[in-house]
N, CA, C and O atoms as a GROMACS GRO file, in nm:
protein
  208
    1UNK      N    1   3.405   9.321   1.129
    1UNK     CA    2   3.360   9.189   1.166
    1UNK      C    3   3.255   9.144   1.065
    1UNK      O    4   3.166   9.228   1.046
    2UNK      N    5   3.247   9.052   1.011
    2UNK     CA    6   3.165   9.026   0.938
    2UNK      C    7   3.160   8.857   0.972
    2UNK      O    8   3.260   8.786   0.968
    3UNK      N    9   3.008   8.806   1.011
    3UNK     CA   10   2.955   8.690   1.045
    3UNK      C   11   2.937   8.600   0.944
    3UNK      O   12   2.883   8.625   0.836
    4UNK      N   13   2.996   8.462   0.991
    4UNK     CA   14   2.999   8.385   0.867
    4UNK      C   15   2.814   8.296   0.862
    4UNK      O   16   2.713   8.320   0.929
    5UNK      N   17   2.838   8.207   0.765
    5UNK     CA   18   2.689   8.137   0.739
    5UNK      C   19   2.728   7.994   0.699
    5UNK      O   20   2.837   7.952   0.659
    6UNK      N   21   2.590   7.919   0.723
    6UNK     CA   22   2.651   7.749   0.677
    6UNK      C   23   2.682   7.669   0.832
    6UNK      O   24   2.607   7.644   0.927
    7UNK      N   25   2.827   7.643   0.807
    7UNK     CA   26   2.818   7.532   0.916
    7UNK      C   27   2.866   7.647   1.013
    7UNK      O   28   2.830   7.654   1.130
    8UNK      N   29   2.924   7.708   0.972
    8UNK     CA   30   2.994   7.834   1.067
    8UNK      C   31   2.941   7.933   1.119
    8UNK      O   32   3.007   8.017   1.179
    9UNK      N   33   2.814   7.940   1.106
    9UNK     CA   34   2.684   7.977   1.168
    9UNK      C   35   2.738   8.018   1.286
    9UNK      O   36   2.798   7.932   1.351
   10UNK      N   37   2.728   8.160   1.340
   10UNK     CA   38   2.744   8.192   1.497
   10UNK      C   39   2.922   8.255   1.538
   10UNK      O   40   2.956   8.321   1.637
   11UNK      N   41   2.989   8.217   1.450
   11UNK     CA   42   3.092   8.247   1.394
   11UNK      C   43   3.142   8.393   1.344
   11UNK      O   44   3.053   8.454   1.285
   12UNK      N   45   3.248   8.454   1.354
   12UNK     CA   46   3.279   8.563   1.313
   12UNK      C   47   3.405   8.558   1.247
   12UNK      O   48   3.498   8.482   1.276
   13UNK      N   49   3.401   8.679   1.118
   13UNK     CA   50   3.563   8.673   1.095
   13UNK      C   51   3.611   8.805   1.094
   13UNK      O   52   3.517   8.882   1.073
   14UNK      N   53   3.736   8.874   1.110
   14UNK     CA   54   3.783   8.994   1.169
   14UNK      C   55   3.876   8.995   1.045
   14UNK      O   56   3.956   8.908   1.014
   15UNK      N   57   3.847   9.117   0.975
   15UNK     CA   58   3.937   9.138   0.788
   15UNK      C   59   3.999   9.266   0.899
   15UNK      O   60   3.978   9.323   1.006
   16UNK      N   61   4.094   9.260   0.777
   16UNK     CA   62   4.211   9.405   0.760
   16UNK      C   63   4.217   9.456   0.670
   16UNK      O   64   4.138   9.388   0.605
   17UNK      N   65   4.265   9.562   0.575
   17UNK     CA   66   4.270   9.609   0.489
   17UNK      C   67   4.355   9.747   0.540
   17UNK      O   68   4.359   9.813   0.643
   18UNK      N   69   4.424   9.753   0.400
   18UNK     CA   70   4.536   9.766   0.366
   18UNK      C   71   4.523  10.005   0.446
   18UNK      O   72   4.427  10.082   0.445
   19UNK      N   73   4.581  10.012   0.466
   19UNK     CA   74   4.538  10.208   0.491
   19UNK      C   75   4.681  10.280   0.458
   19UNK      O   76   4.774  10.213   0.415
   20UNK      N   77   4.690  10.392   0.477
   20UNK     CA   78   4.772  10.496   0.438
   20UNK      C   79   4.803  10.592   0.566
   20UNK      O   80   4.879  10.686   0.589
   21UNK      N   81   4.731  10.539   0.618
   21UNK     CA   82   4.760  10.565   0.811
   21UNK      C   83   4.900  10.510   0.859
   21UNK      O   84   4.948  10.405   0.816
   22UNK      N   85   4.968  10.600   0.963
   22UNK     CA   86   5.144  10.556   1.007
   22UNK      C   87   5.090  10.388   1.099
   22UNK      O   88   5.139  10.276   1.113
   23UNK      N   89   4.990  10.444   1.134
   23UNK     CA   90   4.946  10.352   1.289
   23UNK      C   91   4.787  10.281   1.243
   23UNK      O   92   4.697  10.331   1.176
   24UNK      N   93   4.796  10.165   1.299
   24UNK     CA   94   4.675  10.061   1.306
   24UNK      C   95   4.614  10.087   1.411
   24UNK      O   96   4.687  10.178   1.450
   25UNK      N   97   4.517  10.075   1.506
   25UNK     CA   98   4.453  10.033   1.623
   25UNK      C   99   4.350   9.884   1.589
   25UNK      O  100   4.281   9.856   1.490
   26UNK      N  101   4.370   9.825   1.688
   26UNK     CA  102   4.239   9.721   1.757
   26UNK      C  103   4.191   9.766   1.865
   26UNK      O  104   4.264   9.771   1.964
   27UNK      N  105   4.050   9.812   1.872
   27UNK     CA  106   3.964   9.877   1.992
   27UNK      C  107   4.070   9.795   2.066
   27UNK      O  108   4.133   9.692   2.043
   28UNK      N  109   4.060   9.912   2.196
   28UNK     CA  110   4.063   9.823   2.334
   28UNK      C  111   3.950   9.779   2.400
   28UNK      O  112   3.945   9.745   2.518
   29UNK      N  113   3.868   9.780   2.329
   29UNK     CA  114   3.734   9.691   2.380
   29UNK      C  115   3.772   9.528   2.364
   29UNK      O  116   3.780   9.444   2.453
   30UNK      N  117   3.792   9.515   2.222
   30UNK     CA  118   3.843   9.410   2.174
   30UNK      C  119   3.979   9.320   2.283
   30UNK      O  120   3.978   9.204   2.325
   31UNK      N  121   4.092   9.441   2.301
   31UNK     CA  122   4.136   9.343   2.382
   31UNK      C  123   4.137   9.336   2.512
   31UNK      O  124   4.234   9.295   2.577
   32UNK      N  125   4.035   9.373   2.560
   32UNK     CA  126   4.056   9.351   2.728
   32UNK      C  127   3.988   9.205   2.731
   32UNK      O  128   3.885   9.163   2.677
   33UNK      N  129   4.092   9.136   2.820
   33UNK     CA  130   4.075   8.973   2.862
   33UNK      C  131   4.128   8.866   2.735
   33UNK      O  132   4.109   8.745   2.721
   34UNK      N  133   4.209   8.973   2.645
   34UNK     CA  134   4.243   8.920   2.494
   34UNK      C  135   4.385   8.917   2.505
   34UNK      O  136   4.445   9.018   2.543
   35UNK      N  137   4.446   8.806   2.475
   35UNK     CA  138   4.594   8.782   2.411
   35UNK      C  139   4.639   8.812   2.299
   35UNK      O  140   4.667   8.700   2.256
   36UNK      N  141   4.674   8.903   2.196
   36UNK     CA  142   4.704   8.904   2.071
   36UNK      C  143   4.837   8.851   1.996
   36UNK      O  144   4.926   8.935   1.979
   37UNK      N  145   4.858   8.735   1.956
   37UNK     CA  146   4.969   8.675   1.919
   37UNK      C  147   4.969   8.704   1.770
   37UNK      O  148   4.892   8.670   1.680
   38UNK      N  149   5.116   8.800   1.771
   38UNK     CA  150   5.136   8.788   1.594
   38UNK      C  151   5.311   8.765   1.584
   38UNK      O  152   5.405   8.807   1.652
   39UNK      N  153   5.301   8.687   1.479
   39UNK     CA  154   5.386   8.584   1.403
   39UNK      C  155   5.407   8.692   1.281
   39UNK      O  156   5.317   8.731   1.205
   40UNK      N  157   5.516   8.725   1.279
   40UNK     CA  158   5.570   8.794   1.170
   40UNK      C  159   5.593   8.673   1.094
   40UNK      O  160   5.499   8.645   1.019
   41UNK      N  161   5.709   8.578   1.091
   41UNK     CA  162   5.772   8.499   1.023
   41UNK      C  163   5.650   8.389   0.948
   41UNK      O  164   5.670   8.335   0.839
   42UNK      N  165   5.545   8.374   1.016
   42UNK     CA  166   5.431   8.303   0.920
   42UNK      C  167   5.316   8.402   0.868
   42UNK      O  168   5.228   8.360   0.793
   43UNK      N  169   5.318   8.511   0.902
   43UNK     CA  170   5.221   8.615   0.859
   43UNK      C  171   5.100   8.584   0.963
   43UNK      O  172   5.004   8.647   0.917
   44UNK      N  173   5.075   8.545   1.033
   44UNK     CA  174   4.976   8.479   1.126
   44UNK      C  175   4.955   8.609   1.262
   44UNK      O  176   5.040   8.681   1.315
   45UNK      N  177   4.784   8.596   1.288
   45UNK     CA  178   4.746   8.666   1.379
   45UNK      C  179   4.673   8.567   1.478
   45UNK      O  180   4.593   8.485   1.433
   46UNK      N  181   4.697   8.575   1.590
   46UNK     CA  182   4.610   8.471   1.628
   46UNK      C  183   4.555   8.543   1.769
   46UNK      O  184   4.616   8.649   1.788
   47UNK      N  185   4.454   8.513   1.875
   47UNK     CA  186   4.334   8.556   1.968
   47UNK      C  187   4.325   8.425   2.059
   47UNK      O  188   4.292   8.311   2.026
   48UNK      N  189   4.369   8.480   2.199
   48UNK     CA  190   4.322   8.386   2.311
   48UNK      C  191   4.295   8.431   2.450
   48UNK      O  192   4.337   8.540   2.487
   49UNK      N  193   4.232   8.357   2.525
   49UNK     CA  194   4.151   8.413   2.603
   49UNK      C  195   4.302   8.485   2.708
   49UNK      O  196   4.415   8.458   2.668
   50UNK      N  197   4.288   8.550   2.805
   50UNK     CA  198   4.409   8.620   2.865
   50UNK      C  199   4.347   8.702   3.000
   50UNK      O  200   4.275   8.801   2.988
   51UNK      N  201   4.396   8.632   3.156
   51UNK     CA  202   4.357   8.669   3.256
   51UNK      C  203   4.399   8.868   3.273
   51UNK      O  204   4.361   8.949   3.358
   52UNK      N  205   4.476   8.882   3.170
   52UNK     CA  206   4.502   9.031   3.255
   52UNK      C  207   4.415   9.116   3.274
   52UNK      O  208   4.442   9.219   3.336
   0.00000   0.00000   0.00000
């Protein structure tokens, strides 16, 4: 996570980078109450709020 600055002040942005690992994780801290939508066909990750 690394916090942005400027107008985006308060703001966060979430990088990836590239590993040699079979398997990824995102804490499950991260997603509890989290939707994780990914879009293969646009390369797109996207985050929304999620009652489960």
């Amino acid at each position: 996570m690394v916090e942005l600055d400027g107008k985006h002040q308060g703001m966060f942005c979430l990088a990836f980078r590239s590993s040699e690992d079979t398997i990824s994780t995102i804490g499950s801290i991260l997603q509890q109450g989290t939707r994780v939508s990914i879009d293969l066909v646009e390369n797109k990750v996207g985050f929304s709020p999620s009652e489960c």
